[in-house]
C-alpha positions in Angstrom: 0.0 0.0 0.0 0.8 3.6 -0.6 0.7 6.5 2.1 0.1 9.5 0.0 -1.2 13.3 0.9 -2.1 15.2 -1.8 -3.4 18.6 -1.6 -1.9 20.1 -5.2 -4.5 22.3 -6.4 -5.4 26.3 -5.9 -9.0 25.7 -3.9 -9.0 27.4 -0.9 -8.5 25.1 2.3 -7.0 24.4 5.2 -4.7 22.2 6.8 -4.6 22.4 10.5 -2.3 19.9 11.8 -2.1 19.8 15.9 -0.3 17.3 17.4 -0.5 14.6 14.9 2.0 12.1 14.0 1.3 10.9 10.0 3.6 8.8 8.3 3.7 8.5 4.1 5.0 5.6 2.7 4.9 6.5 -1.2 7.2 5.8 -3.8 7.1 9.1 -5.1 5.9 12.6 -4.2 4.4 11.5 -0.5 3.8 15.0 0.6 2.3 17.1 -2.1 1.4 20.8 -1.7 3.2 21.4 -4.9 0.4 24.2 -5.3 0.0 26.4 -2.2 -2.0 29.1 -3.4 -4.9 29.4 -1.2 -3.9 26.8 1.3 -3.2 27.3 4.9 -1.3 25.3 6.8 -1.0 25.3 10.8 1.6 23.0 11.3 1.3 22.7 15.8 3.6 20.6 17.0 3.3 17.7 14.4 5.6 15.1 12.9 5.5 14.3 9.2 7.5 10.9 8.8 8.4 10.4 4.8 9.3 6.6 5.2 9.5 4.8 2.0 12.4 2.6 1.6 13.8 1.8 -1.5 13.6 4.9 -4.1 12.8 8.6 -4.3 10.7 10.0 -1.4 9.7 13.5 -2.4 8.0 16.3 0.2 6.9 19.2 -2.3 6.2 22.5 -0.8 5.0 25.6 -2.4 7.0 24.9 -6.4 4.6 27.1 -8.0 3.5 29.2 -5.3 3.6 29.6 -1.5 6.0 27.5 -0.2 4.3 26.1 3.6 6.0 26.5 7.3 6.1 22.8 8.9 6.8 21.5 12.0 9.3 18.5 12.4 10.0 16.6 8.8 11.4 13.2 9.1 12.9 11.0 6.3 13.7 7.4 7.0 14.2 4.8 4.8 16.3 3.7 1.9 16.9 5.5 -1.1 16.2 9.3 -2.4 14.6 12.1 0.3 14.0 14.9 -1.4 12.8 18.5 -0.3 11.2 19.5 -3.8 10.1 23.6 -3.2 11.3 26.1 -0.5 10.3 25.6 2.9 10.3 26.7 6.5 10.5 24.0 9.0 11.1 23.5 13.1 13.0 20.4 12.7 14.3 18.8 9.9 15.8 14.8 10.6 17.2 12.5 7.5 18.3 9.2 8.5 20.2 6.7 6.8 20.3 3.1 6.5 23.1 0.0 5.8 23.2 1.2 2.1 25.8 3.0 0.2 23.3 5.8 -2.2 21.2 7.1 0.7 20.7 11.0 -0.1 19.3 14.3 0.8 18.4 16.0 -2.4 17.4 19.5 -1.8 15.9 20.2 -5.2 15.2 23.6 -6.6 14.6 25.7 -3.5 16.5 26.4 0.0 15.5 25.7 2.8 14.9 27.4 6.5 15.0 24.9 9.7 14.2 27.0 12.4 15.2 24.3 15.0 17.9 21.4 14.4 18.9 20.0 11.0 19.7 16.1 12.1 21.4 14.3 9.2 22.6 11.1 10.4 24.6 8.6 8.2 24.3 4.8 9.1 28.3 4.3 9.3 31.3 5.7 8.3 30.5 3.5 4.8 27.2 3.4 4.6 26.9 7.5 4.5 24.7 9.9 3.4 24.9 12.3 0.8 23.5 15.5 1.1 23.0 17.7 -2.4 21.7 20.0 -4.6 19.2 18.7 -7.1 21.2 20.9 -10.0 24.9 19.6 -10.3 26.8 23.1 -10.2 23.9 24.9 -8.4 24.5 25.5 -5.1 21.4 25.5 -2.6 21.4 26.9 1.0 20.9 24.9 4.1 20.1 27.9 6.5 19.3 25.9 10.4 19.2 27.4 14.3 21.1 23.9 15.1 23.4 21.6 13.2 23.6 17.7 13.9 25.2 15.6 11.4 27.0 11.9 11.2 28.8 10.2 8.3 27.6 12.7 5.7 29.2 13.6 2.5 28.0 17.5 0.8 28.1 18.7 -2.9 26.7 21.9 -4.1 25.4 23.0 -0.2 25.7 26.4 1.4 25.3 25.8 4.8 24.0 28.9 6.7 21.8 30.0 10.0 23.1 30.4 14.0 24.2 27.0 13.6 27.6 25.8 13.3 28.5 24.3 10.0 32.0 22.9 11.4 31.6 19.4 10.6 35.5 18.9 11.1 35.3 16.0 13.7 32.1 14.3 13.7 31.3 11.0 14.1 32.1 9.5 10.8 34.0 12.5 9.3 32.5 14.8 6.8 33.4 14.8 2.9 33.6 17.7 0.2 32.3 16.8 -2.6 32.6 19.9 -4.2 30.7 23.2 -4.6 29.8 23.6 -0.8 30.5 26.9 0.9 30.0 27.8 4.8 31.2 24.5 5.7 34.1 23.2 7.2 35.1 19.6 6.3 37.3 17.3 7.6 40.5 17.0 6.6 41.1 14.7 3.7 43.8 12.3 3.8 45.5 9.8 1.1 44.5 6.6 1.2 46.3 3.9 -0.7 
């Protein structure tokens, strides 16, 4: 079965979403409010858990028109999480898993974590990669709080009151290229 929201469309409506705790499980775009024109969202203090395994997982905010504040967002599972639109959001938590092409794909847009920013690789092998969606086009990572483990970055400006030294963390942190604001650790030869 597929766990899929869907409110993509200009009619006026609301979204009100307390204290709830809703989990998608799609193969695709599991949170859509590609569209926000005329939506309103109160996020409360709710969780949104995108936790497909095995694929692209895609929360789409506001592409064609006012992007949504959220709550906590959290991406589990195998595969592709992808922010598709800008966003604002309290809390922001991708987790990886015992494979080697987990990512974070921040696709078209920045985005604004008022809270923590929690990226968490499995292991030093089994890392995650965290990206812009446009090789060469650098998107920002702006976040009150910075958490991160076994995480590799290309094309990511990280930004916000948060610190973006990621010299010594658990796993190490790679440049991939094209980041700015970030300081990596120190690469070393390996034969």
């Amino acid at each position: 079965s597929w766990g899929i929201f869907n409110s993509d469309n200009s009619n006026t409506r609301a979204l009100n979403l307390g204290a709830s705790n809703i989990t998608t499980t799609s193969g695709s775009t599991g949170w859509n409010c590609a569209t926000g024109t005329n939506l309103t969202v109160t996020p409360g203090t709710s969780t949104i858990t995108m936790a497909y395994g095995g694929g692209i997982t895609i929360f789409s905010n506001g592409i064609t028109a006012s992007p949504k504040t959220y709550n906590n967002v959290v991406f589990t599972g195998a595969g592709s999480a992808r922010f598709k639109g800008a966003g604002t959001y309290a809390n922001v938590t991708r987790t990886g898993t015992a494979v080697k092409t987990d990512d974070f794909y921040i696709d078209g847009s920045n985005q604004v974590i008022t809270g923590t920013l929690t990226i968490n690789g499995n292991s030093a092998t089994n890392r995650v990669l965290v990206l812009s969606g446009t090789l060469g086009t650098a998107r920002t990572l702006t976040a009150a709080t910075v958490s991160v483990t076994n995480a590799d970055f290309r094309d990511i400006t990280g930004a916000g009151a948060g610190s973006w030294n990621l010299a010594a963390i658990t796993g190490n942190s790679g440049d991939a290229g094209g980041n700015s604001g970030i300081t990596f650790t120190t690469a070393a030869t390996q034969t």
